[in-house]
ROPA-928572 format. One line per field, with one value per residue (C-alpha): residue number from 1; x, y, z. Coordinates in steps of 0.2 Angstrom, whole numbers, padded with zeros to 4 digits, always signed. Each point is the difference from the previous one (the first is absolute). Layout:
N
n	NUM	...
u	X	...
v	Y	...
w	Z	...
//
This chain:
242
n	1	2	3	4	5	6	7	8	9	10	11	12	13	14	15	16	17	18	19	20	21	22	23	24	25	26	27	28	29	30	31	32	33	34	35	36	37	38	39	40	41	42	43	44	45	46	47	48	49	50	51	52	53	54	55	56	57	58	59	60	61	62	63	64	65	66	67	68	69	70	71	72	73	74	75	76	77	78	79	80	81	82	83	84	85	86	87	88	89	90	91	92	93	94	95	96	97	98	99	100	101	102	103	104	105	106	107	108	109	110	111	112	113	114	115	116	117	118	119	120	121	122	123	124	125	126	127	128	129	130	131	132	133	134	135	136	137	138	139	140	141	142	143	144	145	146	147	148	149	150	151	152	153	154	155	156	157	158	159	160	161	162	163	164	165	166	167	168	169	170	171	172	173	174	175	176	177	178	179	180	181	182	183	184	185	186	187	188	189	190	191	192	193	194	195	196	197	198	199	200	201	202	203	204	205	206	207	208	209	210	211	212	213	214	215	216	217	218	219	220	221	222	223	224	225	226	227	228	229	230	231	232	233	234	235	236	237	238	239	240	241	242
u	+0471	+0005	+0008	-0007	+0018	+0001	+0019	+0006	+0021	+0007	+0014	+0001	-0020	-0008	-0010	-0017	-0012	-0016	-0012	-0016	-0004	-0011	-0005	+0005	-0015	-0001	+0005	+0017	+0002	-0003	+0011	+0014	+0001	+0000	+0013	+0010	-0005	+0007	+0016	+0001	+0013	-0004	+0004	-0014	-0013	+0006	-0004	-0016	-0005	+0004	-0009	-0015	-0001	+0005	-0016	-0007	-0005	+0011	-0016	+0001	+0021	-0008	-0012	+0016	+0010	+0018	+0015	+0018	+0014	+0019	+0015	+0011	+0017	+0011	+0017	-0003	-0018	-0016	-0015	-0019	-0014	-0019	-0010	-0017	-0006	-0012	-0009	-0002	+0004	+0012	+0014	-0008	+0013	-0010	+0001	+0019	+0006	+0020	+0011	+0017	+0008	+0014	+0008	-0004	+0005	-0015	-0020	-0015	-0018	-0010	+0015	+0009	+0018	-0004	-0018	-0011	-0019	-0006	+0008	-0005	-0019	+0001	+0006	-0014	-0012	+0006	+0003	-0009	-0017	+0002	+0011	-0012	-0015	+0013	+0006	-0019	+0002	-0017	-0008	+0005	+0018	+0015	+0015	+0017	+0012	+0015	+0003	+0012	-0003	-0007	-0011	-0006	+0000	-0016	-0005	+0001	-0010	-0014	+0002	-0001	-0017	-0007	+0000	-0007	+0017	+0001	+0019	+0008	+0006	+0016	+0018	+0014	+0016	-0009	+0007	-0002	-0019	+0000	-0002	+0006	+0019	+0001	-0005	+0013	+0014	-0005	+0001	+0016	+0008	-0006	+0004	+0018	+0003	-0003	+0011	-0009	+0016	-0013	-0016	-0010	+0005	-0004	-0016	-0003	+0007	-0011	-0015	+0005	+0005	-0017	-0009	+0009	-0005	-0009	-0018	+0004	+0012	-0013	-0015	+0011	+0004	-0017	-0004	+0015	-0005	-0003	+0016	+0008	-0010	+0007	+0016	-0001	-0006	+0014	+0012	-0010	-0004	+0019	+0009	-0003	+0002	-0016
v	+0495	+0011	+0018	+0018	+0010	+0018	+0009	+0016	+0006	+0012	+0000	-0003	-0007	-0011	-0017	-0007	-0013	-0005	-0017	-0004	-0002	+0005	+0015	+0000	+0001	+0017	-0010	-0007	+0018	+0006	-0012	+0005	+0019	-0003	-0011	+0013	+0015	-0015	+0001	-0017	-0007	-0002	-0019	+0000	+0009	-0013	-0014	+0009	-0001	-0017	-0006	+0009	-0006	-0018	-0010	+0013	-0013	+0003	+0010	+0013	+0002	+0000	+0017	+0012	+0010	-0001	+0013	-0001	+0010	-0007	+0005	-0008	+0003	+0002	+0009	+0008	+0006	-0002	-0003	-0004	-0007	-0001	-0015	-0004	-0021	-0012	-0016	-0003	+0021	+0002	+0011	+0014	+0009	+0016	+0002	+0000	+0017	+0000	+0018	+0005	+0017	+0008	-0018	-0008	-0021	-0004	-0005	+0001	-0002	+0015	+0009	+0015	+0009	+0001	-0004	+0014	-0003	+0010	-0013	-0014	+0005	+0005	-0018	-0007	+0011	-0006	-0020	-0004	+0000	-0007	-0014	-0006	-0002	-0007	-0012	-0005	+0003	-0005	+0014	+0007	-0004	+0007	+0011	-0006	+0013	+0001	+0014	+0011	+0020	+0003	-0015	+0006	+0020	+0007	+0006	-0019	-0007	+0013	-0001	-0021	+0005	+0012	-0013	-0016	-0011	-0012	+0001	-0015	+0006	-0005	-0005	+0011	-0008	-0017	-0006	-0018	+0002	+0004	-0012	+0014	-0002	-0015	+0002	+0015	-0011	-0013	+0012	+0010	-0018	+0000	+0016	-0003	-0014	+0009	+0014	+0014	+0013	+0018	+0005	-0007	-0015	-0001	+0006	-0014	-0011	+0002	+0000	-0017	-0009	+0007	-0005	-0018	-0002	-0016	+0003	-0014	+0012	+0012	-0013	-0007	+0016	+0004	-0022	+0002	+0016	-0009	-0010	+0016	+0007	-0016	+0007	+0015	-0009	-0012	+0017	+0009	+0013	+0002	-0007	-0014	-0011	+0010
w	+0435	-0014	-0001	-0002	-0003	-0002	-0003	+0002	-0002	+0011	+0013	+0019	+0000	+0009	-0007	+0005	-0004	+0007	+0003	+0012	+0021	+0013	+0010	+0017	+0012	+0009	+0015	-0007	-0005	+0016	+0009	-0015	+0005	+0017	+0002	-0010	+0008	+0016	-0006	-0005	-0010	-0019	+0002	+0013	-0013	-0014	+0014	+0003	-0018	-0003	+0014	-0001	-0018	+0000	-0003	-0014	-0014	-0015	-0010	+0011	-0005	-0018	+0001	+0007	-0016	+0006	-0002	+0001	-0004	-0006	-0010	-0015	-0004	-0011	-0003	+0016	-0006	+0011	-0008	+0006	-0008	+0009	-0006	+0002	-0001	+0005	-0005	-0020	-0002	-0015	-0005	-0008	-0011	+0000	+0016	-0004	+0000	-0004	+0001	+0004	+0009	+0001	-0007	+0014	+0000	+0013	-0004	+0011	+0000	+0003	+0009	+0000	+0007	+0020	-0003	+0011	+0008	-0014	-0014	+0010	+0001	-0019	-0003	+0009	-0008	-0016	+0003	+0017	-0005	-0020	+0005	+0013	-0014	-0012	+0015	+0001	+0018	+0011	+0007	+0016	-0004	+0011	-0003	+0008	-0002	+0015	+0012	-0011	+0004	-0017	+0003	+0017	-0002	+0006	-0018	-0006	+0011	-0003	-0018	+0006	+0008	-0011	-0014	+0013	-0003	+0013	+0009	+0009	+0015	-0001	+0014	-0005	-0004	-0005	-0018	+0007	-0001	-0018	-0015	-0012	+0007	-0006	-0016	-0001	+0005	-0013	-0014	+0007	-0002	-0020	-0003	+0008	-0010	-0017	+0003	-0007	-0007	+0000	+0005	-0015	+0003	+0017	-0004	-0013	+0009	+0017	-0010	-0008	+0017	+0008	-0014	+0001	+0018	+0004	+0004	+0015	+0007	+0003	+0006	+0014	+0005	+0006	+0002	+0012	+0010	+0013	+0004	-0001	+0014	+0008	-0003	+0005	+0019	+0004	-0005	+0013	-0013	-0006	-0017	-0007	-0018	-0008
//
């Protein structure tokens, strides 16, 4: 479990990255909206989720792309970044594309000042589609992405559909249920501890720390889904250590 790492420098952007999982049946989907459309607390959907998906077998948690957004800081700067890893991919430096605005002390992969729908679908027009075959995803492979407006605005899911991405319906509010988190916090903790003093360096110095990132981390993420699901039951669908 290697990385695939693209940069971009701006300010006030978010940060993604994205891995492999399953498709939830139409059923599961079904059950989803309508527990929503219910009222039901988000707690109660994470539950939902977790349950329903407790005895996949670990390759299905390998066919899903993953995506997450965070932010690093420095002098009071946010910066994003939006990765994309799975098994035995590499960092791929071209993908890397590094720039600064208005001097700006943040970085971020494939992100921009207050990110619209239109930038996002632009983003995944550009990186969606090339990352999956340099990833050497499987066929049939599924899109995780969470339940941000811009990801959800009607014009994203058609351009979703037009183009036959499979989307992971997905619980709002569920960071517990996503591997990515951990692997931001894990490299917020290595960029923190080299103190980057501008925005190059904080460039350089995420792109290092990523690139340092044990494959082992990123295997037992996914080896591990499972006891996360495990989790996210005896919490009743609330916080827990993941």
């Amino acid at each position: 479990y290697k990385r695939h790492l693209s940069t971009t420098s701006n300010s006030q952007t978010p940060n993604s990255t994205m891995a492999k999982t399953k498709e939830l049946s139409k059923d599961t989907r079904n059950k989803i909206v309508d527990l929503h459309q219910a009222g039901k607390t988000e707690s109660a959907i994470v539950l939902k989720f977790a349950r329903e998906h407790l005895d996949d077998p670990e390759e299905d948690w390998e066919n899903v792309i993953w995506s997450d957004e965070t932010k690093i800081e420095f002098f009071g700067k946010n910066s994003t970044c939006r990765v994309w890893r799975r098994k035995n991919a590499e960092l791929h430096p071209k993908n890397t594309i590094p720039t600064v605005k208005h001097g700006g002390g943040n970085i971020m992969l494939w992100g921009m000042e207050r990110m619209n729908g239109a930038m996002y679908r632009e983003i995944l027009s550009t990186n969606l589609l090339p990352s999956a075959r340099a990833l050497k995803m499987k066929r049939g492979w599924v899109f995780q992405h969470d339940n941000d407006p811009k990801h959800t605005a009607r014009a994203t899911k058609e351009w979703l559909r037009k183009k036959h991405f499979k989307v992971l319906e997905w619980p709002s509010q569920s960071p517990d249920l996503n591997p990515i988190e951990n692997l931001w916090r894990e490299l917020k903790i290595r960029v923190a501890q080299r103190q980057p003093q501008n925005i190059t360096a904080l460039e350089e110095i995420c792109m290092e720390e990523w690139a340092k990132l044990p494959a082992t981390v990123c295997k037992n993420l996914v080896v591990t889904y499972r006891k996360r699901l495990t989790s996210v039951i005896a919490n009743k669908g609330y916080i827990t250590k993941y």
